[in-house]
TILUMKOL-877570 format. One line per field, with one value per residue (C-alpha): x, y negated, z negated. Coordinates in nm, 4 decimals. Example, Ala and Ser with C-alpha at 12.3 -4.5 7.8 and 13.67 -1.06 7.14 Angstrom:
<recs>
x = 1.2300 | 1.3670 .
y = 0.4500 | 0.1060 .
z = -0.7800 | -0.7140 .
</recs>
This chain:
<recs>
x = -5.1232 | -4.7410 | -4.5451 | -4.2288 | -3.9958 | -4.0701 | -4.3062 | -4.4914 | -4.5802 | -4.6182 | -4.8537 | -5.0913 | -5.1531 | -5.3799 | -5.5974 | -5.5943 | -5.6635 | -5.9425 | -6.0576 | -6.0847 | -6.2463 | -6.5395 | -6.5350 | -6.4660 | -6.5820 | -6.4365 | -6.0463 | -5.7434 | -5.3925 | -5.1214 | -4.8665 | -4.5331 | -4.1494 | -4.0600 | -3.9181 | -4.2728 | -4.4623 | -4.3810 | -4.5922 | -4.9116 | -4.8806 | -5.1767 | -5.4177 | -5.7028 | -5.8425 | -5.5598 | -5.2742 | -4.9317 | -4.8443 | -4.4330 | -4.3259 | -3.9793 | -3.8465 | -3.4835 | -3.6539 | -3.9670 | -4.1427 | -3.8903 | -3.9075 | -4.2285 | -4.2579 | -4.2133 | -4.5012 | -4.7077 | -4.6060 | -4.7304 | -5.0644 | -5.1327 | -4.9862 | -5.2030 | -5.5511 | -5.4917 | -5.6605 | -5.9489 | -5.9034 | -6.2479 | -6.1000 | -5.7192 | -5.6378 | -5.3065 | -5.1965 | -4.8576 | -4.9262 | -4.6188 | -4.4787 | -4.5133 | -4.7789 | -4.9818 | -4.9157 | -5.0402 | -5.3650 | -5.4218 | -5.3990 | -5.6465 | -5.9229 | -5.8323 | -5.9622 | -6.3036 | -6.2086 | -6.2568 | -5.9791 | -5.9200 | -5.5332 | -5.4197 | -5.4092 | -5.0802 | -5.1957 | -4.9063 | -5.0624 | -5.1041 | -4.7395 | -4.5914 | -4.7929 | -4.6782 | -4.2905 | -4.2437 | -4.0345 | -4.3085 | -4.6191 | -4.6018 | -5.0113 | -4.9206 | -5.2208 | -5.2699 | -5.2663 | -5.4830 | -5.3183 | -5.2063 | -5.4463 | -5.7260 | -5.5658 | -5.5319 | -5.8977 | -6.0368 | -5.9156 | -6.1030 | -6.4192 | -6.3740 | -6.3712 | -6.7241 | -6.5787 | -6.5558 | -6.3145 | -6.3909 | -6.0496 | -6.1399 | -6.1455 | -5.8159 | -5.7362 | -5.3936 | -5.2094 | -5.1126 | -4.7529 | -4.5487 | -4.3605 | -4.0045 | -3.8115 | -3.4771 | -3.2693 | -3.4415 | -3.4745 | -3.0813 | -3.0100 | -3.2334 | -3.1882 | -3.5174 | -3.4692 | -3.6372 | -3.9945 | -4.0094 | -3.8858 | -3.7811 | -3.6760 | -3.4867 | -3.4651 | -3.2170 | -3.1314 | -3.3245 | -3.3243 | -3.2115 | -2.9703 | -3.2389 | -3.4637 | -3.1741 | -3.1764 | -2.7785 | -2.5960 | -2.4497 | -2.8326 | -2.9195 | -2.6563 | -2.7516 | -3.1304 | -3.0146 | -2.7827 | -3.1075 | -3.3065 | -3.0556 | -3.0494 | -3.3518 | -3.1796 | -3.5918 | -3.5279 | -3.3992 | -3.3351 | -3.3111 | -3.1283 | -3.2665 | -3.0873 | -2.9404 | -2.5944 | -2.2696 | -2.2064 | -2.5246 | -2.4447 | -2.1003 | -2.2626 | -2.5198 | -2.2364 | -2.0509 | -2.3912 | -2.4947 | -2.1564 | -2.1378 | -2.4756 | -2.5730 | -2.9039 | -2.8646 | -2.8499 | -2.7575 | -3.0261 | -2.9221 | -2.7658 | -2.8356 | -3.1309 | -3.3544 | -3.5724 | -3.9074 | -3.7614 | -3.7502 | -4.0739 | -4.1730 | -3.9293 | -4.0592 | -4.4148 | -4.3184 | -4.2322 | -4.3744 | -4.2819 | -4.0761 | -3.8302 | -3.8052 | -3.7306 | -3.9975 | -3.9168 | -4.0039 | -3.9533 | -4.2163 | -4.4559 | -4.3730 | -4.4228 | -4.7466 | -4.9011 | -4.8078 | -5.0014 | -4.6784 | -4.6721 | -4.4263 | -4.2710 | -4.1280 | -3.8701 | -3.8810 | -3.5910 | -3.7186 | -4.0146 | -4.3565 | -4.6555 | -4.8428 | -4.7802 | -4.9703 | -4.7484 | -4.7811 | -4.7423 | -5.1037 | -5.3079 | -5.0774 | -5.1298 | -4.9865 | -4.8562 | -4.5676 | -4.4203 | -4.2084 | -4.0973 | -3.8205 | -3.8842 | -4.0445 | -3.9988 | -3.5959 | -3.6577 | -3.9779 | -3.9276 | -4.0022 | -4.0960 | -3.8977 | -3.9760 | -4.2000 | -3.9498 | -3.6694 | -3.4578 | -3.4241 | -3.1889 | -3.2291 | -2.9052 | -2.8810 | -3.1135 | -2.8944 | -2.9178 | -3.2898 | -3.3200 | -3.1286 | -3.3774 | -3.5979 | -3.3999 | -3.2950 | -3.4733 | -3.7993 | -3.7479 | -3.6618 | -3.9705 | -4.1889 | -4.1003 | -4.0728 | -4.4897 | -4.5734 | -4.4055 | -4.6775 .
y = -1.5579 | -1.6029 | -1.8838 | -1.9851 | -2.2200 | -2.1844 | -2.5116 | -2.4160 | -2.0503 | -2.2248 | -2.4892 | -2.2104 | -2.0482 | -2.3123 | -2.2827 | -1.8843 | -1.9158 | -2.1234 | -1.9012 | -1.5438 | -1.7597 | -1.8617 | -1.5712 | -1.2270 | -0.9914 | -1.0861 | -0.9389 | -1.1517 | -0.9929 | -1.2923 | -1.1728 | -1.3108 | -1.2529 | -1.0014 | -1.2753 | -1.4607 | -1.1580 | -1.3037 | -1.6094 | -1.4161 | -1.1703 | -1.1692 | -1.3273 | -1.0875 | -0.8926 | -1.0221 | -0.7841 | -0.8901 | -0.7610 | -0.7795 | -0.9338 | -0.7388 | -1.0137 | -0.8328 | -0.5045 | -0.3576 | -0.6779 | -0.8768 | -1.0506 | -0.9887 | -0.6174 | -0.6647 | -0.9129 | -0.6492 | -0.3725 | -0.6419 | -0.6787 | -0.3083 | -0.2242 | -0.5313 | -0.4130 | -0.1113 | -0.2925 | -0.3693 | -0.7188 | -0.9231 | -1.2776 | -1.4312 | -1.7474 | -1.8800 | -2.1383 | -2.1618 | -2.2642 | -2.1915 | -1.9262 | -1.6203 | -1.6746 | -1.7814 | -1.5133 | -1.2340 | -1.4683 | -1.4564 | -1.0757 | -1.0716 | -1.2899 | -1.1101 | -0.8021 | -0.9738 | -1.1040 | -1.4531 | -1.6638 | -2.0394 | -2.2306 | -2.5335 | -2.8544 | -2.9899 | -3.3863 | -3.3837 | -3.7292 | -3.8945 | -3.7941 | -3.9275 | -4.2600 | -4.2947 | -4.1996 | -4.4048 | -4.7580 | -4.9432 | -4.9778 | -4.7786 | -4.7051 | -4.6543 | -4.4881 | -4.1135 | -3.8358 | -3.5149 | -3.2695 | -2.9777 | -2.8344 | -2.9992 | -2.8911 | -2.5235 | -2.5169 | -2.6446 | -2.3397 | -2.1136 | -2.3207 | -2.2521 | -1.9006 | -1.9492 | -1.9663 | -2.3726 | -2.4277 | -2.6393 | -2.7462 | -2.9958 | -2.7515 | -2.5239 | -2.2954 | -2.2126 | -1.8612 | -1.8694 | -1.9331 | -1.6614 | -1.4155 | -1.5251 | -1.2373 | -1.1905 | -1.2718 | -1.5559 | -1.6448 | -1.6371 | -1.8176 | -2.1269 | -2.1002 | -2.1055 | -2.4530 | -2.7317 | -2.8579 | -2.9907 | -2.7831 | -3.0666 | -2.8707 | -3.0721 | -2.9454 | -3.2062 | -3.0885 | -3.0648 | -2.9384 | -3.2724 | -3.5242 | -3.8110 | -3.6526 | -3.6086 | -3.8398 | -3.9713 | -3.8121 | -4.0555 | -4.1891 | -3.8079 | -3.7997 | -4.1022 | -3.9681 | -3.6556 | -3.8422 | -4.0848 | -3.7607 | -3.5555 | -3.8654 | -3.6759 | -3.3544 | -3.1838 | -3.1629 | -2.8838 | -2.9702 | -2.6686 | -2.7632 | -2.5802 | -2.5224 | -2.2625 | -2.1683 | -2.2118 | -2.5790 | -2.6815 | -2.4661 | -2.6017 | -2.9433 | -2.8330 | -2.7221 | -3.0734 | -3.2052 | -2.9603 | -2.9235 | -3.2449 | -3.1974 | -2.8716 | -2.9456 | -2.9162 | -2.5981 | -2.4947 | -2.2100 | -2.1458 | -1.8295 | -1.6662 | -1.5425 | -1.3396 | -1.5062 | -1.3937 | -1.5130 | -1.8504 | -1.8799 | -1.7403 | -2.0494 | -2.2942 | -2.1804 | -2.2699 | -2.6071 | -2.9168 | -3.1331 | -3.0818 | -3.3036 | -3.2878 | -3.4173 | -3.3786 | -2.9985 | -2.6213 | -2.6820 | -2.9214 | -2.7076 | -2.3802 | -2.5885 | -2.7553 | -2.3798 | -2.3124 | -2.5635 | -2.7825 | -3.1469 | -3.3008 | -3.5696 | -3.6501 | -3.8812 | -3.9318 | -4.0948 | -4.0878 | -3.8841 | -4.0052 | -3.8027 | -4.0231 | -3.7360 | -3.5144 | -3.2704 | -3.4654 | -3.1062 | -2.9629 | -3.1905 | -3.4158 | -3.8089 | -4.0524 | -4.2497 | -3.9470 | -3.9519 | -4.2428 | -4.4070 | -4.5729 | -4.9221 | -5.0321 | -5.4391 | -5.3313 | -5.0647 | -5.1111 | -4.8023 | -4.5998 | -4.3081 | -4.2236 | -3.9009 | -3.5971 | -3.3176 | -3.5347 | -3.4041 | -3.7762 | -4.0479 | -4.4134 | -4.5773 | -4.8464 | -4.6520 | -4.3950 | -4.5901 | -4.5996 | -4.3830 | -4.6087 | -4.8340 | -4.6034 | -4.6854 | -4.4328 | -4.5798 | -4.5311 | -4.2075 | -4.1207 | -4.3498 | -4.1130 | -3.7988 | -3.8942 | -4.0308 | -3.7006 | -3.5315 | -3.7536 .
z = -4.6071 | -4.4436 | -4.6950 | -4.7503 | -4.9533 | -5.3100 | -5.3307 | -5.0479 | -5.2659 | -5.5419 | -5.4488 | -5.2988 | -5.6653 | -5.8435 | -5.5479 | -5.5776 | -5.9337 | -5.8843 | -5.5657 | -5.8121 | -6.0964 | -5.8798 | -5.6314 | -5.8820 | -5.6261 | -5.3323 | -5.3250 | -5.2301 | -5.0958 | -5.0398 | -4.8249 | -4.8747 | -4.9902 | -5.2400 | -5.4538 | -5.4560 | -5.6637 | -5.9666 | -5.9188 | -5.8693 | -6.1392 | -6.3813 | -6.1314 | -6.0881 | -5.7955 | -5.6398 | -5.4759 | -5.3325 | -5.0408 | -4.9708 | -4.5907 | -4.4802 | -4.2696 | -4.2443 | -4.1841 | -4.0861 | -4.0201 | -3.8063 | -3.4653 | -3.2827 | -3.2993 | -3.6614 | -3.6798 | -3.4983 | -3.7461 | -3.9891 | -3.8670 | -3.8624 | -4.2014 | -4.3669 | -4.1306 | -4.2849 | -4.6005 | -4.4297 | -4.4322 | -4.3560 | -4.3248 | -4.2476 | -4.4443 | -4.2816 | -4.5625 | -4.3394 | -4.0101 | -3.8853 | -3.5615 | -3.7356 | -3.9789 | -3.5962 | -3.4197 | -3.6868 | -3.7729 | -3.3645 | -3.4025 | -3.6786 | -3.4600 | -3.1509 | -3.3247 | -3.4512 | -3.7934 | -3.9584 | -3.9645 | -4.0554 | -4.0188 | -4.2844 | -4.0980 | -4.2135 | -4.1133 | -3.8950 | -3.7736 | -4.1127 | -4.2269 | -3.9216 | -3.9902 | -4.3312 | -4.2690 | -3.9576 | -3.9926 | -3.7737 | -3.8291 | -4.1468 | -4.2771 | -4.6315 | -4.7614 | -4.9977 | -4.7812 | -4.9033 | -5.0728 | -5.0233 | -5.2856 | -5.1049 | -4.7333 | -4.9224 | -5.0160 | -4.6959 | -4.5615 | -4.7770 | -4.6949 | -4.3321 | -4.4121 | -4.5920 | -4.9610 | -5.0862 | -5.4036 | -5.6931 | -5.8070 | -6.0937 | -6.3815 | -6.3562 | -6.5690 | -6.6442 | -6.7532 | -7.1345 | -7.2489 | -7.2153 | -7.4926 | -7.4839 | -7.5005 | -7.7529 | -7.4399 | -7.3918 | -7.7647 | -7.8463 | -7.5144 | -7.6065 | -7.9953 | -8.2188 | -8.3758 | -8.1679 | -8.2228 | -7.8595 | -7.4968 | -7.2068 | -6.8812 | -6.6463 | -6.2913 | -6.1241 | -5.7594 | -5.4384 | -5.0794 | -4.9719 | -5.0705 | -5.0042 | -5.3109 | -5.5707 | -5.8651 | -5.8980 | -6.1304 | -6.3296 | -6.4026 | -6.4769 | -6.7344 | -6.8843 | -6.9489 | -7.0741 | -7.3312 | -7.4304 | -7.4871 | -7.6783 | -7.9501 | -8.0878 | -8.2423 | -8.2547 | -7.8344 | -7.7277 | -7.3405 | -7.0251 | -6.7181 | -6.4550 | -6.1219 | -5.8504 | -5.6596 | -5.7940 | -5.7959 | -5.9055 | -6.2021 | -6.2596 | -6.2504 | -6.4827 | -6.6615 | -6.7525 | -6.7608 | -7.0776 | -7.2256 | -7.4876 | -7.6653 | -7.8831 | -7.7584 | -7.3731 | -7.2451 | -6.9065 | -6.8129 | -6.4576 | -6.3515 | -6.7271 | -6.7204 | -6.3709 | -6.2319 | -6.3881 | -6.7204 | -6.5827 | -6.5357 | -6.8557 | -7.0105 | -6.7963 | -6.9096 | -7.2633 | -7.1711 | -7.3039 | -7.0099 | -6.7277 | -6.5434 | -6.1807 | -5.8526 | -5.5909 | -5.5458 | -5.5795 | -5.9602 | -6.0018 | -5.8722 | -6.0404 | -6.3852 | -6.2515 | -6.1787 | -6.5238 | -6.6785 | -6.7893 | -6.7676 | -6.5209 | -6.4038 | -6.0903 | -5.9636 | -5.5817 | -5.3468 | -4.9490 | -5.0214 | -5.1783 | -5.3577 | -5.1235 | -4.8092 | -5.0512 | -5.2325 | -5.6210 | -5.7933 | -5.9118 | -6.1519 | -6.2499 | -6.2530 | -6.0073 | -6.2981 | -6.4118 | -5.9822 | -6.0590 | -5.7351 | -5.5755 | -5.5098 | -5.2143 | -5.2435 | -5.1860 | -4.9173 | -4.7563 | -4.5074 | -4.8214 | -4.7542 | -4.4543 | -4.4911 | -4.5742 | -4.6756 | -4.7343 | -4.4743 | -4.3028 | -4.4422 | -4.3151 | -4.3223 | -4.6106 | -4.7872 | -4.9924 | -5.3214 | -5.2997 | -5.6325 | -5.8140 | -5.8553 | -6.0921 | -6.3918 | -6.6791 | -6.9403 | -6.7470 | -6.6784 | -7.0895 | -7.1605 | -6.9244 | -7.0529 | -7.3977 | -7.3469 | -7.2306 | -7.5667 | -7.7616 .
</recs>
């Protein structure tokens, strides 16, 4: 399996979960990004196999070297959960040399009927969960994905411990950038929500984020409260997602950090600009009530796009009409 931006990976782990749970004796290996191993450590007879894209696996000869150096394991089936260039080409190598393979169907065609101006058909999409595990039923293996089980909350370590303090009864993680402009929450509404939920002195709130300015954002967004603490840039990576694990609701835009706390078991809530869960990527078992939506009496076009990567002119205050106090009112439900 070939995947890429951290949603994508992430999404693809409830469905492995649930794949090893019902299916102990058959063995998994995702291939993917050295970064990625974290996400699939602890899931069992499954092994991570590391994709060199600067090195040994790049360009086509690379994707060759790929396919022998992953036959080697005798693979019996390809799942391509990517369906993208590369991830073709090596799962047309596999069924060239007589082995089972099966593609995600993206629903190119539903997406573009959803996002277009005219003629919009505004109906849910699968998701990528069910698009994931259709995959695996191709292959011979259906996935029943209505009782997940989630990995236990992790140790915090001392590092962790002294960076976050010991003295809250409740852990809100706020994760308030995206990929796209079109998906970000403004800022001056973020700060307002964060000042609404560090009234209550038992919240200890975690901004989450990545990159130099987000963190100096983060930054001026964390420094007047005791109780907001700017994560980002402190701690590695795998530490991350042993805080956001501890987590008793997370804060999010539609983005990679919505789905790393959904695999984890953590509630979340989602605020989403030109985007809408409706194109199928809600993060893992979470209700349609906590995606909280820009308004589509005042911009109709809504959503314009799938990834966010499209802005409609007149459309760049969208997200301003979810309103702070919903968004404190959300998160504070979930707490209960």
């Amino acid at each position: 399996m070939r995947l890429s931006a951290m949603g994508d990976v992430a999404m693809t782990v409830p469905v492995l979960r649930a794949f090893v749970k019902q299916y102990p004796e058959v063995k998994l290996t995702v291939i993917s990004r050295p970064f990625f191993k974290p996400f699939f450590e602890g899931i069992p007879n499954l092994e991570f196999f590391a994709f060199d894209e600067k090195e040994r696996h790049k360009g086509f000869l690379g994707l060759l070297r790929l396919f022998q150096d992953v036959k080697k394991l005798k693979i019996d089936a390809f799942a391509d959960l990517h369906n993208v260039l590369r991830s073709k080409v090596v799962s047309l190598l596999f069924a060239l040399s007589g082995k089972k393979r099966a593609t995600v169907d993206k629903g190119r065609e539903g997406k573009k009927e959803l996002t277009r101006a005219e003629n919009k058909i505004f109906k849910q999409l699968p998701t990528m969960f069910e698009r994931h595990a259709k995959v695996f039923e191709e292959l011979g293996f259906p996935v029943d994905l209505s009782h997940p089980e989630f990995p236990k909350k992790a140790i915090l370590s001392a590092e962790i411990t002294d960076l976050i303090g010991e003295n809250y009864q409740k852990l809100i993680g706020i994760a308030p950038f995206a990929q796209y402009d079109s998906k970000v929450y403004p800022l001056d509404l973020m700060k307002d929500v964060i000042e609404k939920l560090a009234e209550n002195k038992d919240q200890t709130i975690l901004l989450f984020g990545g990159g130099k300015k987000e963190i100096d954002i983060l930054n001026s967004l964390s420094e007047p409260f005791k109780n907001v603490i700017n994560v980002a840039g402190k701690i590695k990576f795998q530490q991350e997602l042993k805080l956001i694990s501890n987590l008793d609701v997370m804060l999010s835009m539609d983005s990679g950090n919505a789905h790393i706390a959904a695999m984890l078991g953590v509630k979340v809530v989602t605020l989403w600009g030109a985007t809408h869960p409706y194109a199928g990527f809600l993060p893992f078992n979470q209700s349609l009530e906590n995606a909280l939506t820009s308004d589509r009496n005042q911009y109709p076009k809504l959503p314009t796009s799938v990834y966010g990567n499209k802005m409609v002119e007149g459309y760049e205050d969208a997200m301003k009409t979810i309103l702070p106090q919903q968004v404190v009112e959300k998160v504070v439900e979930q707490l209960s």
